[in-house]
Each structure stands twice: as structure tokens, then as C-alpha cells.
C-alpha positions in Angstrom: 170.7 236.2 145.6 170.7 237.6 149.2 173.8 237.3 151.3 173.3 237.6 154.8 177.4 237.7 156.9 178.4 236.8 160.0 178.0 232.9 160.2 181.7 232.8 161.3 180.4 231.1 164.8 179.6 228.1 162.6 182.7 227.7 161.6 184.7 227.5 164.9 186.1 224.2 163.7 190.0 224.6 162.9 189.2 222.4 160.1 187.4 225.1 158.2 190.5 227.5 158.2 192.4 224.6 156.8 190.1 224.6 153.8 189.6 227.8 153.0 193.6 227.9 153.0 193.9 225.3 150.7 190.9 226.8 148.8 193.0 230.1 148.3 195.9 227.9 147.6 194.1 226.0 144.6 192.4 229.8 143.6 189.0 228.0 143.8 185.9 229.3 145.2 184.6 227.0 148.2 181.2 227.1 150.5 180.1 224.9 153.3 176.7 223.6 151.8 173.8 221.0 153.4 173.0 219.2 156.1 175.7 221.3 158.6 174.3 224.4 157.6 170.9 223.4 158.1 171.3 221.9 161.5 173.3 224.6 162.8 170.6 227.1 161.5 168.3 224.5 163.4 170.6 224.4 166.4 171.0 220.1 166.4 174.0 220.1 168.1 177.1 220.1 165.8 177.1 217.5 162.8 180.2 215.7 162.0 179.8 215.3 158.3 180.4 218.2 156.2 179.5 218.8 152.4 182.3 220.9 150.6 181.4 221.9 147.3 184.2 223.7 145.3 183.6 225.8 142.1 186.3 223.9 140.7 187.8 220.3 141.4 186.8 218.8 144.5 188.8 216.2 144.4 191.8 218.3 143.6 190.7 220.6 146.8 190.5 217.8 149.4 194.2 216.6 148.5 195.1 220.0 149.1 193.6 220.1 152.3 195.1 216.6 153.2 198.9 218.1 152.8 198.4 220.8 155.1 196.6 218.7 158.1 199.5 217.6 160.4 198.8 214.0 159.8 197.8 214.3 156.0 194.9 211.7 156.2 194.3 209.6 153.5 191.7 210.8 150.7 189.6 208.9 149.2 188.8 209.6 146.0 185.7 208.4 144.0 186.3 209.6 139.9 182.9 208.4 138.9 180.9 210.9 141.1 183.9 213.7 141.0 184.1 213.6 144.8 186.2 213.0 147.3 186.5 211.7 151.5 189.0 212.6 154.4 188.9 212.3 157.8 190.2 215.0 160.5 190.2 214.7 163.8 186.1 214.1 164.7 184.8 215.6 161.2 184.1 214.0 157.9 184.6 215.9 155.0 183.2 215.2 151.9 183.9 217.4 148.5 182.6 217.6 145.3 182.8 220.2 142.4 180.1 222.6 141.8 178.2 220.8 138.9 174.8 221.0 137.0 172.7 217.6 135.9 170.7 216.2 133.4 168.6 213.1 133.8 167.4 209.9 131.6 163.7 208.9 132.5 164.8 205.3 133.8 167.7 206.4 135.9 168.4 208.6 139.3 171.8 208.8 138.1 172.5 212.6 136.1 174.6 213.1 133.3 177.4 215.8 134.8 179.1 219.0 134.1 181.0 221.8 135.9 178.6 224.8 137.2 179.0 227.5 139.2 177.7 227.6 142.8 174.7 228.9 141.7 173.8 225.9 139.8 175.1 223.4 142.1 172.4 225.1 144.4 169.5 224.5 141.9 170.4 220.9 141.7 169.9 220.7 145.6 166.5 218.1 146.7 165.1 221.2 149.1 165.5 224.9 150.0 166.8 224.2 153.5 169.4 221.8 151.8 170.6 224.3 149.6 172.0 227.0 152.1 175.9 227.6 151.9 178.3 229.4 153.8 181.3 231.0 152.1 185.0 229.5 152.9 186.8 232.2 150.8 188.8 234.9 152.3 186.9 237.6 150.8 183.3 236.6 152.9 184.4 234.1 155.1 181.2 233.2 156.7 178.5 234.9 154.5 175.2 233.1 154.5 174.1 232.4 150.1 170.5 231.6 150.2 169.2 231.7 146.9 165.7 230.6 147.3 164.8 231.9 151.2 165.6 228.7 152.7 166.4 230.7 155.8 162.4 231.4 155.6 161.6 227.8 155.0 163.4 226.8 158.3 161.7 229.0 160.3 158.2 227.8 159.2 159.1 224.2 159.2 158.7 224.0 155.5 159.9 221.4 153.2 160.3 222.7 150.0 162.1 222.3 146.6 164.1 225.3 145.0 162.9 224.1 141.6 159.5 222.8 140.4 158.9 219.8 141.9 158.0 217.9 139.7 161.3 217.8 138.0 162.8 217.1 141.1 160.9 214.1 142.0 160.8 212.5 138.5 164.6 213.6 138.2 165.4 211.0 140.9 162.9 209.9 142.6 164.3 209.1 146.5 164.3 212.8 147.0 160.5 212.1 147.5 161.5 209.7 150.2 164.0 211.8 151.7 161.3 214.8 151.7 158.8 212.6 153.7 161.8 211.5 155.8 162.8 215.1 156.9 159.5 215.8 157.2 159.2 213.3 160.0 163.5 213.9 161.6 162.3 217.4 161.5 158.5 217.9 162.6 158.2 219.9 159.5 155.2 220.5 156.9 156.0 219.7 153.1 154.9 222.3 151.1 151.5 221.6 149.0 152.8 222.2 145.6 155.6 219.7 146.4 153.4 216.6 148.2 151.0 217.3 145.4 153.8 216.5 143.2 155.1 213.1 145.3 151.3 211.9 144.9 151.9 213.0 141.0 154.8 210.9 140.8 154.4 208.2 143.5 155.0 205.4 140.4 158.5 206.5 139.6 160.2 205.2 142.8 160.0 202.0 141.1 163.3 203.0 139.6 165.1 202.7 142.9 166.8 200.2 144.2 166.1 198.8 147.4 169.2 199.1 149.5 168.7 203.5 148.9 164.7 203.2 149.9 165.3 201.2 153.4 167.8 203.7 154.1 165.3 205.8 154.2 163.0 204.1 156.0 165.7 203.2 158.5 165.8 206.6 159.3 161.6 207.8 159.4 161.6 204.5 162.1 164.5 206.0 164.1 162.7 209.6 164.1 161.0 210.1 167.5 157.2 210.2 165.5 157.2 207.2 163.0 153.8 207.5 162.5 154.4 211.4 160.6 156.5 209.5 157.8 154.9 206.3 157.2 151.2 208.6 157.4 152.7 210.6 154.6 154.0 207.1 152.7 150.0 206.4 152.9 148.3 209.5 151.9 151.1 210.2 148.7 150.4 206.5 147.4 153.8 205.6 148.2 153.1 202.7 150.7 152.0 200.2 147.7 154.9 200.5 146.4 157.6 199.9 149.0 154.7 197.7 151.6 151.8 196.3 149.8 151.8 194.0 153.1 150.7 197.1 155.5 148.3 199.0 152.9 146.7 195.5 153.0 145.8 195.8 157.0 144.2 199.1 155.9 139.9 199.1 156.2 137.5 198.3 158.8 134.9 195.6 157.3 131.6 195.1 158.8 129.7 191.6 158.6 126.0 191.4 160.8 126.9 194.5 162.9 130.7 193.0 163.8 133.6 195.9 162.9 137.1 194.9 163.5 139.8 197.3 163.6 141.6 199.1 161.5 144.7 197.5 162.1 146.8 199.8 159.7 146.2 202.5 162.1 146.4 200.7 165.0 150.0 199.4 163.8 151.1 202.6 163.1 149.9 203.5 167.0 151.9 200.6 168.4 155.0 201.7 166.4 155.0 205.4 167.8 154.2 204.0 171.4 157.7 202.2 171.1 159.4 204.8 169.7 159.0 206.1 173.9 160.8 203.7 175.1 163.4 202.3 172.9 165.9 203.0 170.1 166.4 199.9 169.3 165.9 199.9 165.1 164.9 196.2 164.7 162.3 196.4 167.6 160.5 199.5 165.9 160.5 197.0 163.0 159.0 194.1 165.0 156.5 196.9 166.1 156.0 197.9 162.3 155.7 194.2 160.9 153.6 192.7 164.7 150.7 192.3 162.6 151.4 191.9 158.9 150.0 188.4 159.4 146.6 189.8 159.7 145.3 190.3 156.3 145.8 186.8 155.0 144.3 185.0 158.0 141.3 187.3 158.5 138.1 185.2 158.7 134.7 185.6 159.6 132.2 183.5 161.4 128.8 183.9 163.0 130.0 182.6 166.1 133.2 184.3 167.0 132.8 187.5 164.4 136.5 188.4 163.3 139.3 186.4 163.8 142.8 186.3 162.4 144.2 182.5 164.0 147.6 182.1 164.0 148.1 185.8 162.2 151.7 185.2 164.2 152.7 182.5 162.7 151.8 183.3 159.1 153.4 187.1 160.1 156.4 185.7 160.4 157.2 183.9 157.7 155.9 186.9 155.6 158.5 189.0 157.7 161.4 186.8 155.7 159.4 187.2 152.5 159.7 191.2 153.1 163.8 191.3 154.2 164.3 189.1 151.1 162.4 191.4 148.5 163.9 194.8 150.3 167.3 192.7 150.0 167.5 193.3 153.9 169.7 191.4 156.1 168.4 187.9 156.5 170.6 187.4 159.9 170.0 187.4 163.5 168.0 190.9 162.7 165.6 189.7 160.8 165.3 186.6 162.7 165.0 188.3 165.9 162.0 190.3 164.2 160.5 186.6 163.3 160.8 185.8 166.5 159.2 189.1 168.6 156.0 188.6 165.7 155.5 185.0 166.2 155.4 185.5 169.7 153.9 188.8 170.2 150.3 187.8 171.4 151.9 185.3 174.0 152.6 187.9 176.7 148.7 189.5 176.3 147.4 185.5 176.6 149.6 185.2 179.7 148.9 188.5 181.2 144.8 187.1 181.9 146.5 184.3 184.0 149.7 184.4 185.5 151.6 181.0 186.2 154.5 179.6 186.8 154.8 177.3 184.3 153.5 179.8 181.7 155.7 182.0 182.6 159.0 179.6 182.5 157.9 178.6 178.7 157.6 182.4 177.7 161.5 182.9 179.2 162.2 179.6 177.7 161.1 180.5 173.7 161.9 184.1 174.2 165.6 184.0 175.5 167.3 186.9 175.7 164.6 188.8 174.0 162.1 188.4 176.6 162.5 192.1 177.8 162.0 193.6 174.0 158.9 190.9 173.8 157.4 192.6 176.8 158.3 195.7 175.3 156.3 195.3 172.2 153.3 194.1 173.9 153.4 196.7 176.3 152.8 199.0 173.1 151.0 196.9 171.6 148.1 198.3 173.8 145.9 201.4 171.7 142.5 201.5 173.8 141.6 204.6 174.4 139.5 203.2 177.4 141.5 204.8 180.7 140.3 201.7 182.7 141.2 199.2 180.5 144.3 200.9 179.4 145.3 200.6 183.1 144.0 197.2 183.8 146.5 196.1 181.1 149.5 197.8 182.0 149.0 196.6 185.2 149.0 193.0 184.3 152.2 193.3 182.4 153.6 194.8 185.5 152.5 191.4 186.5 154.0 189.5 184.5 157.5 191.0 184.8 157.3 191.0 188.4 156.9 187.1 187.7 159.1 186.8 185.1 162.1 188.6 187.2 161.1 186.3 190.3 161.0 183.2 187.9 164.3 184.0 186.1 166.3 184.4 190.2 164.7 181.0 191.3 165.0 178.6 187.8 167.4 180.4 185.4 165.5 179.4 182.7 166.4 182.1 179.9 169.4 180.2 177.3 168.3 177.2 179.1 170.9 174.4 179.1 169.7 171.1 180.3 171.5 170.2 183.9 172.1 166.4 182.7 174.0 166.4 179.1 173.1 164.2 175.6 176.3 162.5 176.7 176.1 161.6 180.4 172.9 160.3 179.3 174.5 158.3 176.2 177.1 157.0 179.1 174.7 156.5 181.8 172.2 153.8 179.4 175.3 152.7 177.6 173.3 154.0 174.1 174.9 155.4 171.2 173.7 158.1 169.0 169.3 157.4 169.6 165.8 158.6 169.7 165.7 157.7 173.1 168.4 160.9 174.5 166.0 163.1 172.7 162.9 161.1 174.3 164.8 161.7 177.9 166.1 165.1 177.1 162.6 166.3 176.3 161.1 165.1 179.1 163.8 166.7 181.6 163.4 170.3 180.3 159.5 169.3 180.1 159.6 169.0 184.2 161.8 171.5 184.6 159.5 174.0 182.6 156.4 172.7 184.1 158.0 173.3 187.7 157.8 169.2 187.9 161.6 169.1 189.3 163.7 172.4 190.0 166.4 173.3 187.5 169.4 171.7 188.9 171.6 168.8 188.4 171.2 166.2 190.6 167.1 166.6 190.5 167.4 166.2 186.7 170.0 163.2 187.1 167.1 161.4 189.2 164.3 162.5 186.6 166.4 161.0 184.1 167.2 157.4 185.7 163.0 157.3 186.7 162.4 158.3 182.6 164.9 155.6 181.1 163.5 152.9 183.4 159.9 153.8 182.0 160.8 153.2 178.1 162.9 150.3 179.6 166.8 151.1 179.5 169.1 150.2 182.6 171.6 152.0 183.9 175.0 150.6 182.8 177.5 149.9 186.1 180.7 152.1 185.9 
């Protein structure tokens, strides 16, 4: 084992004296160890979780630490998994005891036992996740890097300290999680070890869903999508976790007529969002745009490849998908409906601008009309300068309208001027058909520019439309 001192500037912290006081304290041997070390090493700014692994009792360790913190924060303690959680200040601690595993074939969850640092290391998913720094008095801030992780970081290599495929089988996600650093990172996984995902792909079946969208979660959020779902593709994961985009995979060719490939076009359209937002649930709308296209793909002599009303069938797959990944089937998944059923409507309206168009766009889309325009806007992949132009142009277009639209009508979370019950009170009705008829037809003129969007011109639309399916105005 090489030891390589003088990491003290990574533990600036005051928290880290505290610990290895308590350490001494408790006569246990403790080491920073994980993702801090890495992303210092990486220079990511400073993280604010923090892996504590004690050759001894964790939990035992972070009580310790609690009763000599000024404010002795609360520890959470969790027996099953021998660890324990405190807060200090803006760090997170988390410690454990250093522990080897075994594993059962149908489980992710080891059978455990005390080890020595040494063997908690061997346990670790990859090289660069194994690096520790010492807490003890004796080395305070020595680097132990058993299996060159140091080396590892430096060429951007993801890589397991064991063989890999015991690590994969062992629990599975760490194959997710390798694909997901991989992407975070901009690394390379090493070929023995992506051999070994492709060897193994079938075992993620044993994960639950919940720990696999995590994952996912975070190779979206990465600033190239496109590295982590490619990898999900070429190590056979993808069938796995979504047959629905391995299906948009293939270019078929009838009488000389190609479509696209719209797996790799999807995959496009995802990393063009990832510019310009953050927003999670939108990089899923971007993911998801065109699920719908598989199942509606048809082929005629006349029109070549279509896929009518791809939107519409997309969107009700999108629920299918939360459901089965046991993803939240609220207003973020129906927000994703939404931005796939309407994602072609901005590229239909973008060939002719009007008015009236333009107010039913603002109209369905709500408050989402910005992240709609966003979508579409990445939605365009030709590699054609001109056209590429020509069509960021006319969604400039279409904002520009949109924006002058929105100042003139108000239209987005459109309330109707004239209310279900000044009409009930006007015609002297009760609860009827014929306040739906009337209400219809007043945000029908409003949206089609017919009357402006404001009281009194609704209040006269709405006298001329009960007159014409024969109600009278009761006297006050």
C-alpha cells in the first residue's frame, strides 16, 4: 500500500479536528474515504457530505463526535447498516465501521462483518472511490491508495479495485453508478470493467426501481446525457430499464423512403437541452418527446413514413413509464405529459404565425409555454446550416409573438372575464348545459381574436350567445 502525506489542506474544515479527537478519544483508527476525497483530488469545489469509516464502531464514533460539537447535534443512528448521520454546521457526516461483505445471488444487500481499512477498501464500487485520508494523530492527512486510484483520476478512468465481475454481479447498481460517473465525470470506463457490465447487463433485474432512477436522475443532470444513456445502449442495459427508447432504435427503408433514427436523434435533442436548462423534468420531456414513435409508425406509398398523433399516444405511455419506475405520478409527470403531447405544436406554428394560433398555444400550454418552446427549440438536429437557421429563426418568431400576444390578451391561466355564475344569474338558469354552451363560446372569441379579453366585451358576447340558443336576460 502506498502512502503518499500531506493532504492536510483537505482537511481545513474544523470539523475534521473534532473527529480525529473523538477518534483518539474512542482509540479507533479513522480515515476520510469517497466521494470528498475524490472531488477534492478532482478539484469540484468542496462537497458537503463526508464518508467516515472507523476501524471500529461507527456509530459509537459519531456519538462521540456529537458530545464534543458545541451544540451536540442529534445522531442518527441506523443498526441495520452499522452507520450513523450528524449534522455540523454546513457538513454532513456519515460513519460507518470498516467491514468486509459477502453476497447471496438474488440480493444487492451483503452479509456483514468487521474488517480492517484495508478490506473496507476492497469492498469499494471503483478505484477513485476507494481513496482515504487518515484522521489519526499519527498521519493526519496521509493519502492510502491501495489500488493507484490517484493514477486512475488522472487518466479519467473508471475502474474497479477488484475483478469486475464480482463487483457487478455482487450488486448490480454499481454498474449504473459506473456509467453514471462516467458521464458527471467525462471519464473512460476501463475495458475489462464495461466488458463485464455487457457480461452482466441481466442482473440489474434485482434492483429496485426507486435506486435505478436515482441514477438516472443524475446521468440527465450531467452536462452530456447523451455519454450515459450511449453507454446504457452499447452495455445492453437500456432493455432493461427502457424498452420504450431501444424501440425508436433503426432506420427502415420501404421503396427508397429512410426515416430517422429517432433513438439517436432523441438522444441529440436531450444533450441540446442540457445547454440551456437544468430543469430535471424538462431533460425528461426531452428524453420521453418521442417515445410515441414506435407504435404509431406507418408506411404508405403516398406520404412514405409517418408517425400520426405519436404525441398523443407518447403521452399516455409517459404515465405507463412513471408507473412501472414507481416515479412520481404528480404535477412532474404530468407536466412531462403535457410538453410530449404538445411538443410538435410550436414546429406546426412556426411555418405560419397567427394570432389566433398563437393565443391557443399560450392557452393549452400555461405556464409551461416557455419550457414548450424550449424543447422544440432542441428539438431541432439538422445538420443543414441553412435550415438549422431558418428554424431558429422562426421560433424567434414565434416568441416575439407569443411575448406581444401575452402583453395585449393575457391569455396564459386564462380565466374567463364573465363567470359560470353571473351567467347562471344573468339567464336566471340553474346548474345547465347551456353555461358550458356560453362559456365555450366566450373563450372561443376571445382565443380566436373575435372579442378582446376583457369584461365588458365578453358580457355583450354573452347576452348576443344566450339570445341565439333562445334564453332572455332576467330583469334585476
Amino acid at each position: 500500500m502506498s502512502t503518499v502525506p500531506n493532504y492536510r489542506n483537505a482537511l481545513q474544515h474544523p470539523i475534521f479536528n473534532t473527529v480525529s479527537r473523538a477518534a483518539s478519544l474512542q482509540k479507533v483508527d479513522c480515515y476520510v474515504i469517497g466521494g470528498f476525497v475524490r472531488d477534492y483530488l478532482l478539484k469540484r469545489g468542496n462537497a458537503k457530505d463526508v464518508d467516515i469509516v472507523a476501524v471500529g464502531s461507527g456509530i459509537e464514533l459519531a456519538k462521540q463526535v456529537s458530545d464534543l460539537l458545541p451544540n451536540k447535534p442529534k445522531v442518527s443512528i441506523f443498526k441495520n447498516y452499522g452507520t450513523a448521520m450528524l449534522k455540523s454546521q454546513d457538513i454532513e457526516l456519515e460513519f460507518v465501521g470498516a467491514r468486509k461483505e459477502s453476497y447471496q445471488e438474488d440480493s444487492r444487500n451483503p452479509a456483514v462483518e468487521g474488517g480492517t481499512l484495508q478490506d473496507d477498501q476492497n469492498r469499494r464500487d471503483f478505484t477513485i472511490n476507494a481513496l482515504a485520508i487518515s484522521l489519526n494523530e499519527e498521519n493526519y492527512g496521509a493519502l492510502l491508495d491501495p489500488f493507484d486510484g490517484i493514477k486512475d483520476l488522472n487518466n479519467k478512468c473508471i475502474r474497479t479495485p477488484l475483478d469486475p465481475d464480482i463487483t457487478y454481479s455482487d450488486d448490480p447498481l454499481r454498474m449504473l453508478r459506473a456509467i453514471r460517473f462516467a458521464t458527471q465525470l467525462d471519464f473512460q470506463i476501463e475495458k475489462e470493467s464495461l466488458e463485464a457490465i455487457k457480461r452482466n447487463a441481466d442482473r440489474i433485474k434485482i434492483i429496485s426501481k426507486e435506486r435505478i432512477v436515482d441514477e438516472v436522475h443524475k446521468i440527465l443532470a450531467a452536462p452530456v446525457p447523451s455519454i450515459g444513456f450511449t453507454l446504457l445502449h452499447n452495455t445492453g442495459l437500456l432493455p432493461y430499464i427502457f424498452p420504450e427508447l431501444m424501440a425508436l432504435k433503426g432506420i427502415e427503408e420501404k421503396e427508397g423512403q429512410k426515416h430517422k433514427d429517432n433513438f439517436w436523434h432523441t438522444l441529440e435533442v436531450v444533450d441540446n437541452i442540457a445547454h440551456t436548462t437544468d430543469n430535471l423534468w424538462l431533460r425528461w420531456s426531452a428524453l420521453l418527446h418521442d417515445i410515441g414513435k414506435a407504435p404509431t409508425k406507418r408506411f404508405d406509398k403516398r406520404n412514405g413514413w409517418t408517425f400520426h398523433g405519436h404525441e398523443f399516444v407518447g403521452s399516455k405511455m409517459v404515465y405507463k413509464l412513471f408507473k412501472r419506475m414507481r416515479m412520481p405520478l404528480n404535477e412532474k409527470m404530468k407536466f412531462v405529459q403535457k410538453m410530449v403531447l404538445m411538443s410538435s405544436r410550436p414546429i406546426v406554428l412556426a411555418t405560419e404565425v397567427t394570432d389566433s394560433a398563437v393565443r391557443r398555444l399560450v392557452f393549452d400550454a400555461g405556464d409551461y409555454v416557455d419550457d414548450l418552446m424550449t424543447l422544440c427549440e432542441a428539438d431541432i438536429t439538422t445538420k443543414n446550416p441553412k435550415r438549422f437557421k431558418k428554424y431558429h429563426n422562426n421560433f424567434k418568431v414565434v416568441r416575439r409573438k407569443i411575448k406581444e400576444v401575452e402583453e395585449r390578451d393575457r391569455i396564459r391561466n386564462f380565466q374567463p372575464p364573465v363567470s359560470g355564475e353571473e351567467i347562471m344569474k344573468t339567464f336566471g338558469l340553474k346548474p345547465s348545459r347551456e353555461i358550458g354552451i356560453i362559456k365555450e363560446a366566450i373563450k372561443e372569441a376571445i382565443l380566436e381574436g373575435e372579442i378582446p379579453n376583457e369584461y365588458e366585451a365578453a358580457r355583450e358576447y354573452m347576452l348576443r350567445k344566450g339570445e341565439e340558443i333562445g334564453l332572455k336576460e332576467t330583469k334585476q
